[in-house]
N, C-alpha and C positions, 0 to 999 in steps of 0.2 A: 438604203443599204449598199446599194449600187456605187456610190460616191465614199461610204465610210472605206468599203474595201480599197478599192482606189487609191484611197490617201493612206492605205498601210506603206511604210516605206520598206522599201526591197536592200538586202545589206550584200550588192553585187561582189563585195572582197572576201566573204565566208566562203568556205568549200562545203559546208555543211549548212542542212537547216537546226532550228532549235524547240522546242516549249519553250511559251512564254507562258506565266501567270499572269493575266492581264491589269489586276487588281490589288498589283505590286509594280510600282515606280520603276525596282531595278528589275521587272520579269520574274523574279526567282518565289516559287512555291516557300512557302512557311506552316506551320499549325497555328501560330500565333494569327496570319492572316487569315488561312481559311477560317480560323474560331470566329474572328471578329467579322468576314463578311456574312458568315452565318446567322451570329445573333447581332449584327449593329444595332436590327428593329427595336430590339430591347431598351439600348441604349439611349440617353438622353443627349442635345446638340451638350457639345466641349462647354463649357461653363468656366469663361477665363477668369472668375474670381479665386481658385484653386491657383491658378498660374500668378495671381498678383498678390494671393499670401504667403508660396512658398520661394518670393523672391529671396537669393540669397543675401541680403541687404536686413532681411529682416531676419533677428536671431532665432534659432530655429525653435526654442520653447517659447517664444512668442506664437511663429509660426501655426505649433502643434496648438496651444489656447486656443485662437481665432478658429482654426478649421474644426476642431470640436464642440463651439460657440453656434457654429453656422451650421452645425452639422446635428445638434440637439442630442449632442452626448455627453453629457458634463453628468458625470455621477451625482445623482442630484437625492435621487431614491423618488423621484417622483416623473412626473410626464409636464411638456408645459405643453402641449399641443402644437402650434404650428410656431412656438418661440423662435426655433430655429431657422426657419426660413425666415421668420420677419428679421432678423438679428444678418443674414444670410443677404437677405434684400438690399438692407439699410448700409450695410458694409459695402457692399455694390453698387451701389448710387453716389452714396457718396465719393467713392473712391472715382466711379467714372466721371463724375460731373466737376472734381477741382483740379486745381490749376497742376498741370503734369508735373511740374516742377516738385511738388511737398504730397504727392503722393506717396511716399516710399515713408515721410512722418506722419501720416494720418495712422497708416496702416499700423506703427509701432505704437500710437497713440492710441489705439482700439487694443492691441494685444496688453499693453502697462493696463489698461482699465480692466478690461476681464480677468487679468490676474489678479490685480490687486484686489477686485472686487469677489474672486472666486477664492480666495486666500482668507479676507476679511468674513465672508461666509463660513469658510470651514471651521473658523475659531471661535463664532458666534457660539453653532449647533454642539461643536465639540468640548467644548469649555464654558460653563455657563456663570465663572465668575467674572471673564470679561462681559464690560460695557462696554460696547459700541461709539467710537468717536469719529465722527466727520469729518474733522480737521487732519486727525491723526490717518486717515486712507487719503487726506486730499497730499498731503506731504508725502508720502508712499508715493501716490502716484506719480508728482512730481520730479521729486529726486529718481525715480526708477526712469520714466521719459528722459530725462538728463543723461542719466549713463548711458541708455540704449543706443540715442541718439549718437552719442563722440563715439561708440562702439562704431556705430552703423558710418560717420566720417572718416574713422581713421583705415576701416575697409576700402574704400570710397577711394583713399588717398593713395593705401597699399597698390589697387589697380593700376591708378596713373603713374603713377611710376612705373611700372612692372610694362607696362603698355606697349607691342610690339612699335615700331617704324609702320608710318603709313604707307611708303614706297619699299617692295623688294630690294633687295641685292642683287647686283644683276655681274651676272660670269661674262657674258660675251660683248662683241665689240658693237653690237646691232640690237636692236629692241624693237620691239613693233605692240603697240598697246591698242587692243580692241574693248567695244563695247556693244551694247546691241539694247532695243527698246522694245518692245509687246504693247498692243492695246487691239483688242475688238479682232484679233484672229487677222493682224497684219502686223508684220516688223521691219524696222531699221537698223540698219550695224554697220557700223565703221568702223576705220583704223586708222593708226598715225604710225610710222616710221620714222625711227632717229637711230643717227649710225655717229659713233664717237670720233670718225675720220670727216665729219663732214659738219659743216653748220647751218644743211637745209633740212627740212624734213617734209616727208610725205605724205598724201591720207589718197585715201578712198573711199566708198561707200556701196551701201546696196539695199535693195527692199522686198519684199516679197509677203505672201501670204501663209500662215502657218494655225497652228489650232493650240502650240505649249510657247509659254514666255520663256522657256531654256532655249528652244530652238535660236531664237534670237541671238543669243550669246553663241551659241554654237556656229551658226550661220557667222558670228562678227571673226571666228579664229579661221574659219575656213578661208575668207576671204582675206584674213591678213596671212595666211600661209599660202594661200593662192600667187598672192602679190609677191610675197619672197621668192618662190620659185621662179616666175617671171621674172626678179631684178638679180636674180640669183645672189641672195642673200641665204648664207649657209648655213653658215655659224650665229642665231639670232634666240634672242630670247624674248619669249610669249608672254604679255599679261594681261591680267582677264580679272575682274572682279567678281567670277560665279565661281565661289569654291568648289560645287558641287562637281564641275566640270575638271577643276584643276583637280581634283582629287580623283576622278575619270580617269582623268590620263594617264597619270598618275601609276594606276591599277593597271589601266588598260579596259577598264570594262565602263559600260556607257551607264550614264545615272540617270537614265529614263530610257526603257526599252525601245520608245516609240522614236527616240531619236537614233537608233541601230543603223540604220544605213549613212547620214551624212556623220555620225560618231568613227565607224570602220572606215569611210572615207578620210574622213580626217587621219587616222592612225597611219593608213596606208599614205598619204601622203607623207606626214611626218615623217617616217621610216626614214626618209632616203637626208635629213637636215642630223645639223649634229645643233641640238637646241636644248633649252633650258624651257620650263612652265612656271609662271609664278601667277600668285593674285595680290592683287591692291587691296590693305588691308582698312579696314574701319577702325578709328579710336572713338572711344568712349567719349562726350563731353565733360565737362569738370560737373562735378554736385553743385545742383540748382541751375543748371541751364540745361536747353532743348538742341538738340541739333537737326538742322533739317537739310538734306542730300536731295539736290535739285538735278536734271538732266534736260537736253532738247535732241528730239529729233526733226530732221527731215523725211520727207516722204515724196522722192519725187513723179514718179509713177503718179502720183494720188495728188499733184501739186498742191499738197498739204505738209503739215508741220503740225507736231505735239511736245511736250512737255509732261513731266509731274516732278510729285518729290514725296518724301520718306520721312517722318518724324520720329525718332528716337529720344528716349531721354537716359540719364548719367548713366540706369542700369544695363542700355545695350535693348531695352525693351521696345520694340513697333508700338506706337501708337495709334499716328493715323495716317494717311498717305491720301494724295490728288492727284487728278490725271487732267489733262486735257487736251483735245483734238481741233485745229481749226485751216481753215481753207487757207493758200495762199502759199507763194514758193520765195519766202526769206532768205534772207546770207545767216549761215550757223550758227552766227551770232548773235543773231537778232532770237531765232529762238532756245536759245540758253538765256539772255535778259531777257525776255518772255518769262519763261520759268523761272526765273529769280523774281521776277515782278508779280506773279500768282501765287510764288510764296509768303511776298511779305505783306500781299494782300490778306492773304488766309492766315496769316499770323495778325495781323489787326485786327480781321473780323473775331476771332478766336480770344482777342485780348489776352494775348502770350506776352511775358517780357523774357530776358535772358533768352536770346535763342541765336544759335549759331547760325547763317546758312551756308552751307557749300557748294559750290560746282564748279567742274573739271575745267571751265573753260575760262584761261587765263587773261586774253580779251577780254568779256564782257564782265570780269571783275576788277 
């Protein structure tokens, strides 16, 4: 108990104290939270097959079939017993177990069959001069998969186009890009300096121990505003890959209570720069390929060194992600090709094709 207090952080820039709600990210009291910490017990764990039918990819009366299917509500006038979980099961297995890539076509390929099949049902029961043809629902099916599908492409394609810039716009004559790494309740964060007057650029680093993976990123702006003030860099614009942070600033108010003192440190620093905040954006991969977002850290304190990375596919959707932590004090580049190199280990093992990978470090690429 002794140590949890301890590690509360103190926010020495307030003039005042506050309530926090602790069981809220930004602090702030809600009814929606207090309901749900009350009855969570009730609740069953998140069930991400809801999340991978009501992807937007997939048209939404398809959508609405499948989750009625899995859910044993299909007007039927009768009961099928546990149909729906087995239908619920099988849509889940399969969907987890193939290739990431034609996930998003399974899925439309289960909703064309329950319609088509819930369709040719209601004209059986309702109409008793049609007979029943196999051929005639297998063409249905097909032709209807067909369309779904160029639907579900030429959305696909609307995106990429429409697709922000991976890189900010940046207003000032100075930039300082941080980033920061979390695993096992320790982090790493650095930063690079480039100024448009000049053709050298700068970095720094730092390590420490922490208990949330935001702090990391938090810790990475700290010390890249640390370093400006130092080189008296005034006029400089911040990037940061943690939206939740840029949109922090933004506001002005911190997106996790528990990071309240180095957050109001940070502001009060800021105060005195006349700066810009931006974040480095993610693009989607094109349809039918994986993207995978690799990173390395150092740790030198811990004369260790980690890496992971992040799998993504066309819809923007987490798949699965790697980590790993090992002894030994490398050149930064060595572990970024590390992490490149455990990724495309784990894409073999995984027997992935079409897959992007990327990382920041233009060395070891």
């Amino acid at each position: 108990m002794g140590k949890e207090i301890a590690g509360i952080q103190i926010d020495k820039n307030s003039a005042y104290d506050s309530l926090i709600w602790k069981d809220s990210t930004v602090g702030k009291f809600s009814v929606k939270g207090a309901y749900w910490l009350d009855q969570k017990a009730r609740f069953r764990a998140q069930e991400p097959l809801w999340k991978w039918i009501w992807d937007s990819k997939v048209h939404p009366r398809l959508s609405m079939m499948l989750w009625r299917a899995c859910m044993n509500v299909l007007p039927t006038g009768d009961k099928q017993g546990s149909s729906g979980d087995n239908i619920a099961a099988l849509v889940s297995n399969l969907y987890s177990s193939s290739d990431p890539s034609s996930r998003i076509k399974l899925l439309i390929l289960f909703g064309v069959l329950m319609d088509c099949i819930w369709k040719t049902r209601k004209t059986i029961v309702h109409n008793e001069v049609v007979q029943p043809s196999i051929d005639a629902v297998r063409r249905d099916i097909s032709n209807k998969f067909s369309e779904m599908i160029s639907d579900s492409d030429f959305v696909q394609r609307t995106l990429e186009l429409n697709a922000p810039a991976l890189f900010p716009r940046l207003t000032t004559d100075c930039c300082i890009l941080v980033d920061g790494s979390f695993q096992d309740g320790k982090f790493g964060c650095a930063m690079l300096g480039l100024s448009k007057d000049s053709m050298d650029w700068w970095k720094c680093t730092s390590s420490g121990s922490f208990n949330l993976a935001l702090e990391a990123e938090m810790q990475a702006l700290l010390l890249g505003l640390q370093w400006a003030a130092e080189n008296q860099w005034n006029n400089v614009s911040f990037v940061t890959n943690s939206k939740s942070l840029v949109d922090g600033i933004r506001t002005r108010h911190s997106p996790d209570w528990k990071l309240a003192a180095s957050f109001s440190l940070f502001l009060h620093l800021l105060s005195s720069f006349s700066y810009s905040i931006a974040g480095a954006r993610w693009a989607k991969p094109t349809a039918g390929f994986l993207k995978i977002n690799v990173d390395g850290a150092l740790f030198a304190a811990e004369k260790a060194f980690g890496g992971g990375g992040l799998v993504r596919d066309s819809g923007g959707f987490l798949l699965e992600g790697f980590a790993f932590y090992k002894s030994g004090s490398p050149q930064p580049a060595v572990a970024e090709i590390m992490s490149i190199k455990e990724a495309l280990s784990w894409v073999e093992n995984k027997r992935w094709g079409n897959v992007i990978v990327v990382s920041n470090s233009l060395t070891s690429i």
